[in-house]
N, C-alpha and C positions, 0 to 999 in steps of 0.2 A: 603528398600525392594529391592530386584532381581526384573531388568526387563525383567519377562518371558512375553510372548506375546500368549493369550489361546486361546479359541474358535473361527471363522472368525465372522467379522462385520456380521448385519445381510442383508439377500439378498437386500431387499430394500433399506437401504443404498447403497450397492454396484450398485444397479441397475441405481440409480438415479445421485451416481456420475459416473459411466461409460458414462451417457450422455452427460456432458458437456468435460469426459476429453477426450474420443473420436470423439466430432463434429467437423466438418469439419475445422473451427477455430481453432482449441483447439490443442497444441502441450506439454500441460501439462502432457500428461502422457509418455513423453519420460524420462527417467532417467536424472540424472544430474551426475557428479562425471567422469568424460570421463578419462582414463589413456593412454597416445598416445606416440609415443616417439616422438623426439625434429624436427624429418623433417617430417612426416605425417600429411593428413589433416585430421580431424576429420568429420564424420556426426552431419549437426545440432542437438543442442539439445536443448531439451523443457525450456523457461522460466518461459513459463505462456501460459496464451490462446492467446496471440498476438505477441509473442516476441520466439525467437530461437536464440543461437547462437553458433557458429563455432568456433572453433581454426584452424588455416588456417598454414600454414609450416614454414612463417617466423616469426615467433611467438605473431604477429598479434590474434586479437578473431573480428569476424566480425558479428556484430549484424543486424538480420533481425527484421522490428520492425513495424507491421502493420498500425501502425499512423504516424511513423517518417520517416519510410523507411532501408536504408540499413547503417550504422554508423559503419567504421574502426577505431577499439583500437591498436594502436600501442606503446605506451608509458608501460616501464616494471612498473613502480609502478601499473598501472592501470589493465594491461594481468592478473601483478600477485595476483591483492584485485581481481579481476574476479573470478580467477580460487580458490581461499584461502576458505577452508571450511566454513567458516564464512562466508560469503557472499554466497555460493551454497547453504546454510543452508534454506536462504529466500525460496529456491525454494519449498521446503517442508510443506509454512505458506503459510495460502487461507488468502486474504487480507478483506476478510468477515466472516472471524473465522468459527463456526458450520454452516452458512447455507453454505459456498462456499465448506466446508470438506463434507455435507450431499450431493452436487448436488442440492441443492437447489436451487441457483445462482449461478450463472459463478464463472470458477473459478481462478478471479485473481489472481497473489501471491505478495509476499512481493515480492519478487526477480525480477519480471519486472517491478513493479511501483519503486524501485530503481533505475533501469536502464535505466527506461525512463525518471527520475528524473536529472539523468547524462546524458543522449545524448541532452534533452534542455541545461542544460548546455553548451556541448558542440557547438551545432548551436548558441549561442548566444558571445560566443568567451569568455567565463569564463576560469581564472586560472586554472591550475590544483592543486591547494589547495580545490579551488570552489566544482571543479569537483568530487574528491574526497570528498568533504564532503558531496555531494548530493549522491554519492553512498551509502555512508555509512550511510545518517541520520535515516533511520530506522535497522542499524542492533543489536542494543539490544530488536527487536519485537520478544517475546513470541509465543509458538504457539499457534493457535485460535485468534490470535491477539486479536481484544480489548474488547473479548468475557472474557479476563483475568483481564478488570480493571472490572468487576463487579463481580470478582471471590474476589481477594486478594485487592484491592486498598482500600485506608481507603479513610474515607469520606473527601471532599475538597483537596482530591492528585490527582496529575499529573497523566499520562495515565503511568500505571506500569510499562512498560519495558522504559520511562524516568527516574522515582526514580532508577529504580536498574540498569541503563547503567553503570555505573563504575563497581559496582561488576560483570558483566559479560565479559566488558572487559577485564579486569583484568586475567578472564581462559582464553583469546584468546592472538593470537600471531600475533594480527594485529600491536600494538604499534610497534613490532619489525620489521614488515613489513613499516611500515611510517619511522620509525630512520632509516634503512638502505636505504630505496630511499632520505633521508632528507627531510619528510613532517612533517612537523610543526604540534603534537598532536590536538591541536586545530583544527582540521576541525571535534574533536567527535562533538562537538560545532556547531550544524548546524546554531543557532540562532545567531552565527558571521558573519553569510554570506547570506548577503541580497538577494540576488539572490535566492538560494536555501529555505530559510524561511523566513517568514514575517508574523506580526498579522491578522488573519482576519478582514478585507474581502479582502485586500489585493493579489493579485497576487505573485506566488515564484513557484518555480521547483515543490518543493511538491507538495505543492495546484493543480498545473495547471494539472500535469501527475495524478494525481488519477482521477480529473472531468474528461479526454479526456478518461485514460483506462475505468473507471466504469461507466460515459455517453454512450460511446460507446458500448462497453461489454452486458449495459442493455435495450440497446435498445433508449434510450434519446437523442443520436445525432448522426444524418449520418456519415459516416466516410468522406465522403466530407466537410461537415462542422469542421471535427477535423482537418483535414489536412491544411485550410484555417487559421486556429486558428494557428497551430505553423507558416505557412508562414508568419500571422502578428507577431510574435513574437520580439521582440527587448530590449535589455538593453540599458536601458538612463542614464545619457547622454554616457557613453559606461560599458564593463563590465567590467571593472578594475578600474573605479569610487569611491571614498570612499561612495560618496554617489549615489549607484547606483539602479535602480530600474526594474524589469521584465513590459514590457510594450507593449502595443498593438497598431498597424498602423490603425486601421480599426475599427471606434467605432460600425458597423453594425456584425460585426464579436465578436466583444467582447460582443455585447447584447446576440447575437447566443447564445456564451456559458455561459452568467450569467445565461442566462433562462434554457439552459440545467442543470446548477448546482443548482437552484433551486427545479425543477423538480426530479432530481436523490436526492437529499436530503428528499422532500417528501416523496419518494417509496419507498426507500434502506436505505439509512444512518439513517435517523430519522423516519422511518416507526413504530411503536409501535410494529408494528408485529414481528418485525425481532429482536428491542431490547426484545422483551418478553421472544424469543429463547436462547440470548444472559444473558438476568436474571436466567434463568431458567438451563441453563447451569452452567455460575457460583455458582449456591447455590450449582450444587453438586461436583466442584472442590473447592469450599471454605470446606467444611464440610471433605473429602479427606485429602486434606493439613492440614487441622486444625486437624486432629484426627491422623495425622503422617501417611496416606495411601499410600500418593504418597507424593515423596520429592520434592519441589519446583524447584529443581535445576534442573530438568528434563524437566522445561520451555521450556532449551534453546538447550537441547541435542535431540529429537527427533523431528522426523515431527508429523502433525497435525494427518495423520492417525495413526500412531504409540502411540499417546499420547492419542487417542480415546480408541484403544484395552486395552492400559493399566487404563486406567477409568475405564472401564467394566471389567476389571481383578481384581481390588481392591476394588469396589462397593461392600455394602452388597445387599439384597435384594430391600430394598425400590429405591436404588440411582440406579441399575440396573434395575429399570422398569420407573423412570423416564427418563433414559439413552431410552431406548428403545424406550419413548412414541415421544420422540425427531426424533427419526430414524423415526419411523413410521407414526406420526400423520403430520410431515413436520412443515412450518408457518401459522401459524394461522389464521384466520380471525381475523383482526384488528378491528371489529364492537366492538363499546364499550371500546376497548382498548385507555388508554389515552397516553398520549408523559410525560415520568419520567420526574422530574424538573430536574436530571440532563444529560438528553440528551441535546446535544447540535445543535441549530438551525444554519445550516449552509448556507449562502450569500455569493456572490460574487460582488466587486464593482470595475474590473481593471482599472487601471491606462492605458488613453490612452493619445497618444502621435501623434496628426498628422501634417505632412509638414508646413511648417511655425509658429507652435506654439514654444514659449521658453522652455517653461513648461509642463510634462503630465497632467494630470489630472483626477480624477475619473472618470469611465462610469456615474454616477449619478448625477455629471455636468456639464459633454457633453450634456449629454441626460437627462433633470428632471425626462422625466417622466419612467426610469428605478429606478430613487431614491424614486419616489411613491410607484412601484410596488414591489420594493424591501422590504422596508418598510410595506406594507402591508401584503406579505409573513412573516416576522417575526408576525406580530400582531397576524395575523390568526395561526400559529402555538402554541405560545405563548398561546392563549385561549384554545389549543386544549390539554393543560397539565392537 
């Protein structure tokens, strides 16, 4: 089908996200795509709600980054996966799918939890293999992100924009972008590189930059306490280690954030309420695709608001008033709502590392009684399915 683009959203969606992408924070609704020639500096441009960045003369991009700070790219493989459609593309996916696209909740994107994935990297003195792999490890995310594994994902599969990374790789012109700098394809491969991802509960670039943006963002932890969080930050026994691990100085600092990532896991990630929007949404981009409405391949080609109009462009009647009740009615009250068995209950247990020890060690045997608490957090959720 033609992607024509009909009617506007309706007011109330629009009302609710002009709140977060206009607040004071928020640099999200700055365009992205900047055309400049080769000696001019550019105006910041929006990554997200926390994150901005520059193209500066000498062909530098200079990230301003409310948790991290200010992080100069100067390496041309890197300027150039920056500036590469594919990677601007994140900027257009809310990294909380329908509520971050409704204004619901803040609105994160794929495209600076990338970024902030890659500047830990960086302060921790990672390869630039590393580095690049932590930019790129979410760039087969869909838009609505993983509002789409409850759309198309079969039962007991990976989060759908893993299963289909190669075929979308595949349209893009990043491989040719890694051959011609000499990067080794392998960093599609985030789970080669420890640093960047690791099993839960586990500590890694991922993990750690979604807790600080989405803790932070939702209100779960001061920005002083996120900022204290990368200060402890370290690769043991260093970053170029075969066996190397993301690890914490300060096991008072790493409680700080287990318990913020607890807490953001209650309210946000595994809230019933928010997956409810997220079920509810998928049934009627399942039914769409399944009935040849909209062509799947359109995942990876529009943004979130673009891929909203065109739902309500292809909707018959019924799927256009659940579309609406979506807009209108918001999140739900979770009273009564239980947690799906396949939500996942998410813990933190980092590895800490203090002055004269050989060895890091878990936060939960530094300190037991975070392996109680944490423990009992799964149980209680666990009941509440």
């Amino acid at each position: 089908m033609a992607l024509a683009f009909p009617q506007p959203i309706s007011r109330s969606f629009l009302d609710r996200a002009h709140t977060f992408t206009n607040h004071p924070a928020s640099v999200a609704s700055v365009k992205f795509g900047i055309h400049i020639g080769p000696t001019e500096m550019s105006s910041p441009t929006g990554a997200g709600i926390l994150q901005t960045h520059q193209l500066i003369e000498n062909h530098s991009i200079l990230i301003r980054d409310e948790i991290y700070g200010e992080e100069l790219v100067y390496e041309p493989v890197l300027v150039e996966l920056l500036q590469s459609p594919e990677v601007q593309r994140l900027q257009g996916i809310c990294q909380h799918g329908v509520t971050g696209l409704l204004g619901l909740t803040p609105r994160v994107t794929r495209l600076e939890h990338s970024v902030g994935a890659f500047i830990l990297m960086r302060r921790v003195g990672a390869t630039i293999e590393e580095q690049v792999a932590a930019l790129l490890h979410d760039i087969s995310h869909t838009n609505l992100s993983h509002v789409i594994d409850h759309a198309l994902s079969k039962p007991g599969e990976e989060s759908y924009h893993e299963v289909h990374k190669t075929r979308y790789l595949e349209t893009t012109r990043l491989p040719d972008i890694l051959d011609r700098h000499g990067i080794n394809q392998k960093v599609f491969e985030e789970e080669l590189f420890p640093l960047v991802e690791m099993p839960s509960p586990q500590l890694c670039a991922d993990r750690l930059d979604y807790a600080l943006r989405d803790a932070v963002s939702f209100g779960k932890l001061a920005m002083e306490d996120a900022k204290r969080v990368v200060g402890s930050l370290k690769a043991f026994p260093s970053a170029t280690a075969t066996r190397r691990l993301l690890v914490l100085d300060d096991p008072h600092v790493a409680l700080i954030l287990s318990r913020a990532y607890i807490t953001t896991d209650k309210d946000i990630w595994s809230s019933p309420a928010n997956i409810d929007m997220y079920q509810r949404t998928g049934r009627v981009i399942r039914e769409l695709v399944e009935a040849g409405s909209v062509d799947d391949k359109v995942l990876w080609q529009v943004s979130d608001a673009e891929f909203w109009t065109l739902l309500r462009q292809a909707a018959n009647p019924e799927q256009l008033r659940a579309i609406e009740r979506l807009e209108e009615e918001g999140i739900p009250e979770d009273n009564g709502l239980r947690l799906p068995h396949c939500a996942k209950i998410r813990t933190l247990d980092p590895d800490v590392w203090q002055g004269g020890e050989n060895q890091p060690a878990p936060l939960s045997i530094v300190l037991p009684t975070w392996g109680s608490e944490r423990q009992q957090y799964i149980l209680s959720r666990s009941q509440h399915r």
